[in-house]
NUNUFI-426444 format. One record per residue (C-alpha): residue number from 0; residue in one letter; x, y, z. Coordinates in pm, whole numbers, plus 32768, in hexadecimal, padded with zeros to 4 digits. Layout:
BEGIN
<site pagu="NUM" pamar="a" u="X" v="Y" w="Z"/>
...
***
This chain:
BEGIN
<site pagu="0" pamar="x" u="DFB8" v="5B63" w="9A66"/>
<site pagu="1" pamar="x" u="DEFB" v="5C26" w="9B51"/>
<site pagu="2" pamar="x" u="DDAA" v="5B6E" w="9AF2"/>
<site pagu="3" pamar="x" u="DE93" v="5A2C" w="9B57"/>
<site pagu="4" pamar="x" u="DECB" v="5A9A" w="9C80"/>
<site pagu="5" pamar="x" u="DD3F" v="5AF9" w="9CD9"/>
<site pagu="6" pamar="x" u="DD06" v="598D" w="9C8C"/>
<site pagu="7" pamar="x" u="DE15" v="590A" w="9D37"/>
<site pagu="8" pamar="x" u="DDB1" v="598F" w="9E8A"/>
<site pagu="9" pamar="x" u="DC0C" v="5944" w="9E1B"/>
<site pagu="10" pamar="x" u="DC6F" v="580A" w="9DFF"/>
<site pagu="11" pamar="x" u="DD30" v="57F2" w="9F69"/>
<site pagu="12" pamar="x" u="DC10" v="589A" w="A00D"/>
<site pagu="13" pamar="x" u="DAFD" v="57BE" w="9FAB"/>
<site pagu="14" pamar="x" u="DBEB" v="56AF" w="A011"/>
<site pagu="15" pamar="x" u="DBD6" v="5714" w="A19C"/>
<site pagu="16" pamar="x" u="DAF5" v="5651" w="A24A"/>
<site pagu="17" pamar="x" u="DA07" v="5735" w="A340"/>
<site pagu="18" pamar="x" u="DA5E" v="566E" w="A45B"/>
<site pagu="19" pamar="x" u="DBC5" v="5753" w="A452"/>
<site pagu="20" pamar="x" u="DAE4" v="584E" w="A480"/>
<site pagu="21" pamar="x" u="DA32" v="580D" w="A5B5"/>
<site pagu="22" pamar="x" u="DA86" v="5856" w="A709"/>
<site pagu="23" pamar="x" u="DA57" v="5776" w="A83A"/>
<site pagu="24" pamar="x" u="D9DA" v="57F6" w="A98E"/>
<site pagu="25" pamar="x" u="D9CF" v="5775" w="AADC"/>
<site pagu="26" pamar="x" u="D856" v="5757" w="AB51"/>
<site pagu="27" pamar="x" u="D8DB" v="56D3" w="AC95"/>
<site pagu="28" pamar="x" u="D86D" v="583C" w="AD4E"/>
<site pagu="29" pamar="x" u="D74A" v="58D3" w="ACD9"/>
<site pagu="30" pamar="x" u="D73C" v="5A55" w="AD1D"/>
<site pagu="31" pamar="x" u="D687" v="5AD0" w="AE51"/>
<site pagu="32" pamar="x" u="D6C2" v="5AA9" w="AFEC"/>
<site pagu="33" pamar="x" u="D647" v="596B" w="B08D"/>
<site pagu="34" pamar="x" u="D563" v="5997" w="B1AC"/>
<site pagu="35" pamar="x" u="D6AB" v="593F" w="B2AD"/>
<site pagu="36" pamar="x" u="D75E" v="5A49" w="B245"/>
<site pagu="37" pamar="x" u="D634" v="5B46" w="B22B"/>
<site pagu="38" pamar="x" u="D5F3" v="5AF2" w="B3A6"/>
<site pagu="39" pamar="x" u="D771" v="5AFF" w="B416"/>
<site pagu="40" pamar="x" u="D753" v="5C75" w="B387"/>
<site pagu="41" pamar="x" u="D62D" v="5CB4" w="B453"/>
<site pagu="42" pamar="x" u="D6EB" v="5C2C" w="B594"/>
<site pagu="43" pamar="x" u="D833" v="5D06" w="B518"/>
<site pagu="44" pamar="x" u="D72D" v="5E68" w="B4D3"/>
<site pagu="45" pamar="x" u="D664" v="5E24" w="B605"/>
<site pagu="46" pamar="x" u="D796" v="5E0D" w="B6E1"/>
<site pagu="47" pamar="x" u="D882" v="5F21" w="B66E"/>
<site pagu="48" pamar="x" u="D745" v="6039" w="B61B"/>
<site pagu="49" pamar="x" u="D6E2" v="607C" w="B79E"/>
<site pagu="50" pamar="x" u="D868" v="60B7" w="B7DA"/>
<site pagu="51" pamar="x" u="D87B" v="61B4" w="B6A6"/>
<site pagu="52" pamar="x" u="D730" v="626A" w="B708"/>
<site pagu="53" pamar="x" u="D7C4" v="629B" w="B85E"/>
<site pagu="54" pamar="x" u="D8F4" v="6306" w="B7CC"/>
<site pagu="55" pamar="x" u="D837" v="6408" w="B718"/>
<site pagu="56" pamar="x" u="D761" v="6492" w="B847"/>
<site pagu="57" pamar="x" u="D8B0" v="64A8" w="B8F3"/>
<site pagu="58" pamar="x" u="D956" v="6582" w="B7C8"/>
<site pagu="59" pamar="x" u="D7F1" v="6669" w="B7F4"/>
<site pagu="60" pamar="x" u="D829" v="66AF" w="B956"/>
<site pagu="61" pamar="x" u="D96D" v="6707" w="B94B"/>
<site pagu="62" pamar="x" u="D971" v="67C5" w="B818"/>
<site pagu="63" pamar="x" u="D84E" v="6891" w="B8CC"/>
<site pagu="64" pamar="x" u="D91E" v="68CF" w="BA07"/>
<site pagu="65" pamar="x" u="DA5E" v="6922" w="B923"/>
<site pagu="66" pamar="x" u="D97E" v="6A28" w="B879"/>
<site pagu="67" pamar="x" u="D8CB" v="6AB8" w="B9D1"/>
<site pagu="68" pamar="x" u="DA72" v="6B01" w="BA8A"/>
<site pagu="69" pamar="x" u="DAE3" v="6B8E" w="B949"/>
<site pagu="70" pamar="x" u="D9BA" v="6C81" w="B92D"/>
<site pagu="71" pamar="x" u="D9F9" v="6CB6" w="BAE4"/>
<site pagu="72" pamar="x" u="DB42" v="6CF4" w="BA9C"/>
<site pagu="73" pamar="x" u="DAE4" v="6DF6" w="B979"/>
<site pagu="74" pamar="x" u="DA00" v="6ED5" w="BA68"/>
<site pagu="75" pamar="x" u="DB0D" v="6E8A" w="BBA2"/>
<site pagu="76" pamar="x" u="DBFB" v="6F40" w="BA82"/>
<site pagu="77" pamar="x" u="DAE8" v="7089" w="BA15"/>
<site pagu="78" pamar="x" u="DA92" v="70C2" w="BB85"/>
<site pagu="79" pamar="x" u="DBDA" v="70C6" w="BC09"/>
<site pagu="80" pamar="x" u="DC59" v="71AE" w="BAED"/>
<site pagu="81" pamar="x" u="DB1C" v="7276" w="BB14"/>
<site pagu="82" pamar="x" u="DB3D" v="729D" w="BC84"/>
<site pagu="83" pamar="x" u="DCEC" v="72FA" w="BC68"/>
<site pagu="84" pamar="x" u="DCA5" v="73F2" w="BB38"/>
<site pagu="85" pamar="x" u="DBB5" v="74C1" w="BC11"/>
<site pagu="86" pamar="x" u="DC1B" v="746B" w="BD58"/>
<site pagu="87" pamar="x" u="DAD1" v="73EB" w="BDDE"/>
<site pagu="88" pamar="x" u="DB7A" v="72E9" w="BEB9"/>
<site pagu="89" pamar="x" u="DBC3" v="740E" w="BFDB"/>
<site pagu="90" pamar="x" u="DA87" v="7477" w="BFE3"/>
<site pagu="91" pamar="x" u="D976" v="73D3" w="BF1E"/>
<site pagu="92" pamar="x" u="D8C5" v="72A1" w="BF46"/>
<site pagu="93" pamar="x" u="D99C" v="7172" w="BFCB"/>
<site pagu="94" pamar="x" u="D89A" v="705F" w="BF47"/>
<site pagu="95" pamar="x" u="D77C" v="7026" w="BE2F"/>
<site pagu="96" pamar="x" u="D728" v="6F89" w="BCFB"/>
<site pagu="97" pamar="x" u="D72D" v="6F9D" w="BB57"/>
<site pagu="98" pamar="x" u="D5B9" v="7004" w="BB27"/>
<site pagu="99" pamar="x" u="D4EA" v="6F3B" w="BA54"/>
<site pagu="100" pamar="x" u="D5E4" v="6EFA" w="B911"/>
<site pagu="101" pamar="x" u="D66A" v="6E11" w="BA11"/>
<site pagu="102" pamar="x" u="D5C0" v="6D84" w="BAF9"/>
<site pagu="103" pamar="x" u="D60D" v="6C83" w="BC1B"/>
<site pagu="104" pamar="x" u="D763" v="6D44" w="BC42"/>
<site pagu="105" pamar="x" u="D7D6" v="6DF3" w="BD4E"/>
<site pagu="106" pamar="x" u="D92A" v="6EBA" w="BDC0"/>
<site pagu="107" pamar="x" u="D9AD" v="6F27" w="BF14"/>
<site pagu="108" pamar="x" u="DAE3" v="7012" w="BF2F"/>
<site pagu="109" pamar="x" u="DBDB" v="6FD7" w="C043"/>
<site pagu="110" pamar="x" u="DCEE" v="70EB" w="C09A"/>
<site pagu="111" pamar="x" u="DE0A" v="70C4" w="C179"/>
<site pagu="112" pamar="x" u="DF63" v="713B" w="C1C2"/>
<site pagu="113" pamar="x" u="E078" v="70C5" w="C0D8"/>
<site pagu="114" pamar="x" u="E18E" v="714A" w="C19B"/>
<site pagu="115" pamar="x" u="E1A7" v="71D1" w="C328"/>
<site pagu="116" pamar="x" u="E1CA" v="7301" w="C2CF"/>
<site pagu="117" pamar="x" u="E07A" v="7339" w="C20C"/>
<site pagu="118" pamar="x" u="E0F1" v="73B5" w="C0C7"/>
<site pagu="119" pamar="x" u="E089" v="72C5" w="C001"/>
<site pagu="120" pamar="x" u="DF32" v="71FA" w="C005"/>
<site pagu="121" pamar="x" u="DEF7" v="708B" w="BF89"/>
<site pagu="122" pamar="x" u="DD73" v="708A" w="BEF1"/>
<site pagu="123" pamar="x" u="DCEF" v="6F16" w="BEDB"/>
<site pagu="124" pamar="x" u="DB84" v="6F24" w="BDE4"/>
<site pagu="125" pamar="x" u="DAD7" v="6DC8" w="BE04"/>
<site pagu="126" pamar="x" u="D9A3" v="6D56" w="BD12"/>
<site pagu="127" pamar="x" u="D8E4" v="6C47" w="BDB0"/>
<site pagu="128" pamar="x" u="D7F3" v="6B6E" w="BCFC"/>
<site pagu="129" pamar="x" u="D734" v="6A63" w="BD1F"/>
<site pagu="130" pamar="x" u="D776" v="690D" w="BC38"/>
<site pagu="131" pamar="x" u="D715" v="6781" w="BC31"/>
<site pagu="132" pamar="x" u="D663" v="67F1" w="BD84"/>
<site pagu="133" pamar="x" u="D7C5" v="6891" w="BE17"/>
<site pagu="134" pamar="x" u="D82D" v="69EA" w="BE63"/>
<site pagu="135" pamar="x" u="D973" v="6A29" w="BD70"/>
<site pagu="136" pamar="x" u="DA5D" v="6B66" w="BDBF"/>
<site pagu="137" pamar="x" u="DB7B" v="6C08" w="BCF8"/>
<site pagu="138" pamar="x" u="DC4B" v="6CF6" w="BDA2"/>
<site pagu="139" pamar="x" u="DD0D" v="6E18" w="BCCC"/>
<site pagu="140" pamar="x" u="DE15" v="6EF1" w="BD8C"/>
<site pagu="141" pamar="x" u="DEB4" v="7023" w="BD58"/>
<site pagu="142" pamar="x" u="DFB8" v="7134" w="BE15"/>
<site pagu="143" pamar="x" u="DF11" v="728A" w="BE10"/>
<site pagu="144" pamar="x" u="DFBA" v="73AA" w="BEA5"/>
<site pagu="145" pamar="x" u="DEC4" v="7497" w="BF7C"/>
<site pagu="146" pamar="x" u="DE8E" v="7609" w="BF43"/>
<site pagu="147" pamar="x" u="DF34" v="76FE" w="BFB6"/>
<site pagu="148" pamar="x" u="DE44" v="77F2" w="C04E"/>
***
């Protein structure tokens, strides 16, 4: 029975003609660009690249002024806690710079009169740089109270 079976479905196979077997393709579009749309993505690339490269320069610059406040801003913070914790600002130096771990920075020290009465003093520190051929300034502020002598 089984060996009827094997012949049976011999006998069906060799009966298919190949042409079932083939499969039919376009050949209407060849692979591969044509020279029109090769140059259209030319026009497109030469037209959007000067735009992205600007884009780019522009991201630079201001990722390079970002980084120059924040690191003002970080000595503004250390010099105005170093001159509270020891209480240069009475006496000591009202103007100078960060040596030469940082240079092209700067810091001034303002101190006036909070209140009329002189008990408490406002103490501005400013760090001045200079960036994209501008002077930049960040101002910190803090109340100190005076000693008492």
């Amino acid at each position: 029975m089984r060996q009827d079976r094997k012949d049976s479905l011999k006998s069906q196979v060799s009966s298919l003609k190949p042409s079932h077997f083939t499969l039919h393709t376009s050949r209407s579009h060849v692979g591969g660009f044509t020279f029109v749309e090769l140059l259209v993505t030319m026009v497109l690339i030469s037209i959007v690249m000067p735009v992205v490269m600007q884009t780019i320069g522009l991201c630079t610059r201001l990722a390079g002024q970002s980084r120059r406040q924040v690191e003002a801003a970080c000595l503004a913070e250390t010099k105005l806690t170093e001159l509270t914790a020891a209480q240069d600002w009475e006496s000591g130096s009202n103007r100078g710079d960060f040596g030469t771990d940082w240079p092209g920075y700067e810091w001034s020290m303002t101190v006036a009169n909070w209140t009329e009465d002189s008990s408490v003093r406002q103490l501005d520190l400013a760090v001045t740089w200079r960036s994209v051929g501008r002077q930049r300034k960040i101002t910190l502020s803090t109340l100190v109270y005076p000693q008492e002598s």
